[in-house]
N, C-alpha and C positions, 0 to 999 in steps of 0.2 A: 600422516593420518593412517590407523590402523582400516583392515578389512571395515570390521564392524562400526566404525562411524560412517566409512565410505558407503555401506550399506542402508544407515541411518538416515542419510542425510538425502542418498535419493529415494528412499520411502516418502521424507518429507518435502521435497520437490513435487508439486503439481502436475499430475499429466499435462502432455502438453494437448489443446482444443485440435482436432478435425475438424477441418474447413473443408466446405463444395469447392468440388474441380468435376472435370467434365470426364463421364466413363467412355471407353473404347464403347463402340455399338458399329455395326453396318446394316445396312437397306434393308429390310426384313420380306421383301417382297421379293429381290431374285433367289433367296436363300429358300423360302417356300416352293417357290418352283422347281427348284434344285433336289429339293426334298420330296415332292409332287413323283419327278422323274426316275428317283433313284426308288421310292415304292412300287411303282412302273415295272422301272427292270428288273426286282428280286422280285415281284409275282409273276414276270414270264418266265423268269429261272428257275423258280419253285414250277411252274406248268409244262415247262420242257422237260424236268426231272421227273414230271411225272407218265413222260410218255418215252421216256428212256428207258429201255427196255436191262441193258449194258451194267453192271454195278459198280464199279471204277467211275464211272462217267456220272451215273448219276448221282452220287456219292457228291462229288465234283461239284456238278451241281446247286446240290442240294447248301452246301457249304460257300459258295458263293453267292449265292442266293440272301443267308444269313446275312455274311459280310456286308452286301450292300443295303442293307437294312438298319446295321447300326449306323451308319453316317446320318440313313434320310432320320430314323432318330434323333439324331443328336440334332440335327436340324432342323425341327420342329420343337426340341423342347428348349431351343436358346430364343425361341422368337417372345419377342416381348414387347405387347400391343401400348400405347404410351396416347393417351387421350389429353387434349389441351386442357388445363389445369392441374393436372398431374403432371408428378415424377416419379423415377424410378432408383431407388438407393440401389449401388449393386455389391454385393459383398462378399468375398471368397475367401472360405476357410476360414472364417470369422477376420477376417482383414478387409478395409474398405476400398473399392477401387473406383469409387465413382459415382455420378450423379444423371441422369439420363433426361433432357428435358426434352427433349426435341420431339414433338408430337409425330405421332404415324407409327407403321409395323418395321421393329428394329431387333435384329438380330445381337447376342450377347452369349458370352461363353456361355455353355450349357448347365456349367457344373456351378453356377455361380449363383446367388440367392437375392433376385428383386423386391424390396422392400417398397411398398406402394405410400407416396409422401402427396396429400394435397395441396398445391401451393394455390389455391382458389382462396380470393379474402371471406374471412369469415368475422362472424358477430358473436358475440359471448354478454350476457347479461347477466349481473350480481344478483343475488338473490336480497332480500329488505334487509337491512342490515339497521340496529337499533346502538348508536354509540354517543357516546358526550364528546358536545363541541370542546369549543377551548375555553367556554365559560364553565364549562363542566354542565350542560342543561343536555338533557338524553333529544336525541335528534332522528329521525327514520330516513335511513341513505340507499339509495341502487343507481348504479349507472350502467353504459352498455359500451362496447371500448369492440372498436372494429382492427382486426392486425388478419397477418397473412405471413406466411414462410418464407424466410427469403435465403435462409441456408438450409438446404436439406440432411446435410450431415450432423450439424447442430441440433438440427430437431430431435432424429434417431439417434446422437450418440452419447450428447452430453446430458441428456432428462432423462428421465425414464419414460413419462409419458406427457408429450408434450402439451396436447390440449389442458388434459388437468393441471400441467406447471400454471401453465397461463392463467386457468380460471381460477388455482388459490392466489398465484402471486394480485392478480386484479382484485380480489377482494380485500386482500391486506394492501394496499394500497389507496382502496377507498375512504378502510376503514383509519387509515394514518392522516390522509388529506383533511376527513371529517373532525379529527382532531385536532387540526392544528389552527382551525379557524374557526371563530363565531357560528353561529348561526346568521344573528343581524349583525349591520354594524353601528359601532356607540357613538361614531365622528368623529374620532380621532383617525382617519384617513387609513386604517386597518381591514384589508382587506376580510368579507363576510362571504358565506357562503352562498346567501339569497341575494347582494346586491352585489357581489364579483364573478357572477358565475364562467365569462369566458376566462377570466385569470387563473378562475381555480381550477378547470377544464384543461388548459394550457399546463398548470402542471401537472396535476395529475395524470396529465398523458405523456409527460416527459418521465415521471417516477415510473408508474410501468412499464416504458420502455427504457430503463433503466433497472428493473429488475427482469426482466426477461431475453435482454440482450446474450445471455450465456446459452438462451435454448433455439438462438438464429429468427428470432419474429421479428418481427418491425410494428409498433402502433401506430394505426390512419391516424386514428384518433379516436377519443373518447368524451362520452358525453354525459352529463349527470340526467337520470330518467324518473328519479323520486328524491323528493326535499322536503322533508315536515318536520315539523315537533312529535314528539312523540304520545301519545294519549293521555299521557299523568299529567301533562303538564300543554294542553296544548292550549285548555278553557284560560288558565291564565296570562299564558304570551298572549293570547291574542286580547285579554283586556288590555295589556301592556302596549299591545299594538295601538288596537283603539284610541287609549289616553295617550300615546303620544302624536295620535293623527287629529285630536281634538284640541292637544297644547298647539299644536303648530300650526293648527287652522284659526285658534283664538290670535296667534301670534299674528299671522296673516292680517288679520282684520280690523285688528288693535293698528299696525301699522297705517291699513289704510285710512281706516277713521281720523288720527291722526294727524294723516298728509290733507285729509278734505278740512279736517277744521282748520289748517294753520293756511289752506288754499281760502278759505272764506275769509278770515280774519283780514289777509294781504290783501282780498278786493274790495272788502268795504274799505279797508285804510287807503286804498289808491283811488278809486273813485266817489269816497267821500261820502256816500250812503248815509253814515250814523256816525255818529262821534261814540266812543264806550270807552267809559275808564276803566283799570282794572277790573272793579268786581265784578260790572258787568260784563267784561271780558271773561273774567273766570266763568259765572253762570254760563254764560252762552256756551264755551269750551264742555261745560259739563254736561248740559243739555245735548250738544251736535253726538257728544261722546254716547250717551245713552241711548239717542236714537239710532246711531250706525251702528252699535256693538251688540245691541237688543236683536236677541233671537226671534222675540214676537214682535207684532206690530204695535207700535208704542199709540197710544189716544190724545191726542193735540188738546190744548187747554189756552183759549183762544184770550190772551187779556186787553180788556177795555178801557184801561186806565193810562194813566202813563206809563211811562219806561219804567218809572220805579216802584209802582203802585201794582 
């Protein structure tokens, strides 16, 4: 294989991902004091050279004095304060050496560059999102999806800015879920938006964290916060709604109408009440039927004659 494919080919090889590991730091508290004591001794070196009369000596002095000044420097400007839910990226010469969790005052090379990473769980909420289910009818979606950092090096190195990765990847992600399902559902055992909502929660928190796994987050979880039709169309689902909460309430009642007349019919026939041949079987079936399935209250018409009169 010539230079130039060799070339080629790891252009087209992927960097390879930075992962969190733990950066060198020590106790930032004896290193302060250390620094405390070395300003100490180069201001009374500085205040003896100024009562040295001598110019060799105070010269002397005066140059020692400095010297002990750049350590306590350097020793104050590695200290780096680290508050519980933070961390601290640490990075030298643009190369990564580290992650700092460990809460309290912690000392780090001086020369190195603390990048401040919140690893505190946070909340992000979609903005209304207006998209067509899977029957193609426009629908209005937002949900609000709880995650937190669990790699800090992933955050800083593989995004560019991690919050905003998160809040487009979560809205493309809503906006995919809201498409791949109803709104309602038709009965054929097809999961629906309004009547699956933990199934569709469930994934939809696995898709996002599924597209956000390359920037180190973890999702808690996620939860849908707005579900409607959309206003072109909301007067007519809901008559749709309606007629089909009125067929299935007729259904209801039809059934039990029904089971009472064919319950009457069995106790006259077992305890002997009335003799009725068919047709007046029929009548009576049709009559019991009118009175139970009548919305209003039906007016009784009381007959004097006989059974057939």
């Amino acid at each position: 294989m010539t230079a130039q494919a060799l070339e080629q080919t790891s252009r087209d090889l992927p960097a390879r991902p930075i992962i969190e590991r733990e950066g060198r730091s020590a106790p930032g508290i004896p290193v302060l004091i250390s620094g405390i004591a070395l300003i100490l001794v180069a201001a009374a070196l500085l205040i003896v050279s100024g009562l040295v009369s001598g110019g060799a000596g105070k010269i002397a002095l005066i140059v020692v004095g400095i010297l002990v000044l750049i350590p306590a420097e350097l020793s104050f400007h590695g200290l780096t304060p680290v508050v519980p839910g933070e961390a601290r990226v640490v990075q030298l010469f643009g190369g990564y050496r580290g992650t700092i969790r460990a809460p309290g005052l912690m000392w780090v090379n001086p020369f190195t560059q603390r990048r401040k990473v919140s690893t505190r769980i946070r909340n992000h909420e979609t903005s209304m999102a207006k998209v067509n289910d899977a029957d193609g009818n426009p629908i209005e979606i937002a949900a609000v999806v709880v995650w937190q950092v669990h790699d800090t090096a992933q955050a800083i190195y593989a995004v560019d800015d991690f919050p905003k990765f998160v809040a487009i990847q979560t809205e493309t992600a809503v906006r995919h879920i809201a498409s791949r399902y109803p709104y309602t559902s038709h009965g054929d055992g097809q999961l629906s938006l309004r009547d699956n909502a933990e199934e569709v929660t469930q994934r939809l928190s696995a898709e996002i964290a599924d597209r956000v796994r390359s920037a180190g987050v973890t999702i808690i979880e996620s939860r849908l916060t707005r579900l409607s039709n959309a206003p072109e169309i909301a007067q007519a689902m809901l008559r749709q709604q309606q007629a089909s909460a009125v067929v299935g309430a007729r259904q209801r009642i039809v059934e039990g109408a029904v089971g009472m007349v064919q319950l009457a019919l069995q106790r006259l026939e077992e305890e002997g009440v009335v003799e009725l041949d068919e047709d007046r079987k029929a009548t009576m079936v049709s009559n019991l039927l009118v009175v139970l399935c009548s919305e209003q209250a039906t007016q009784p018409i009381v007959n004097t004659g006989t059974l057939y009169q």
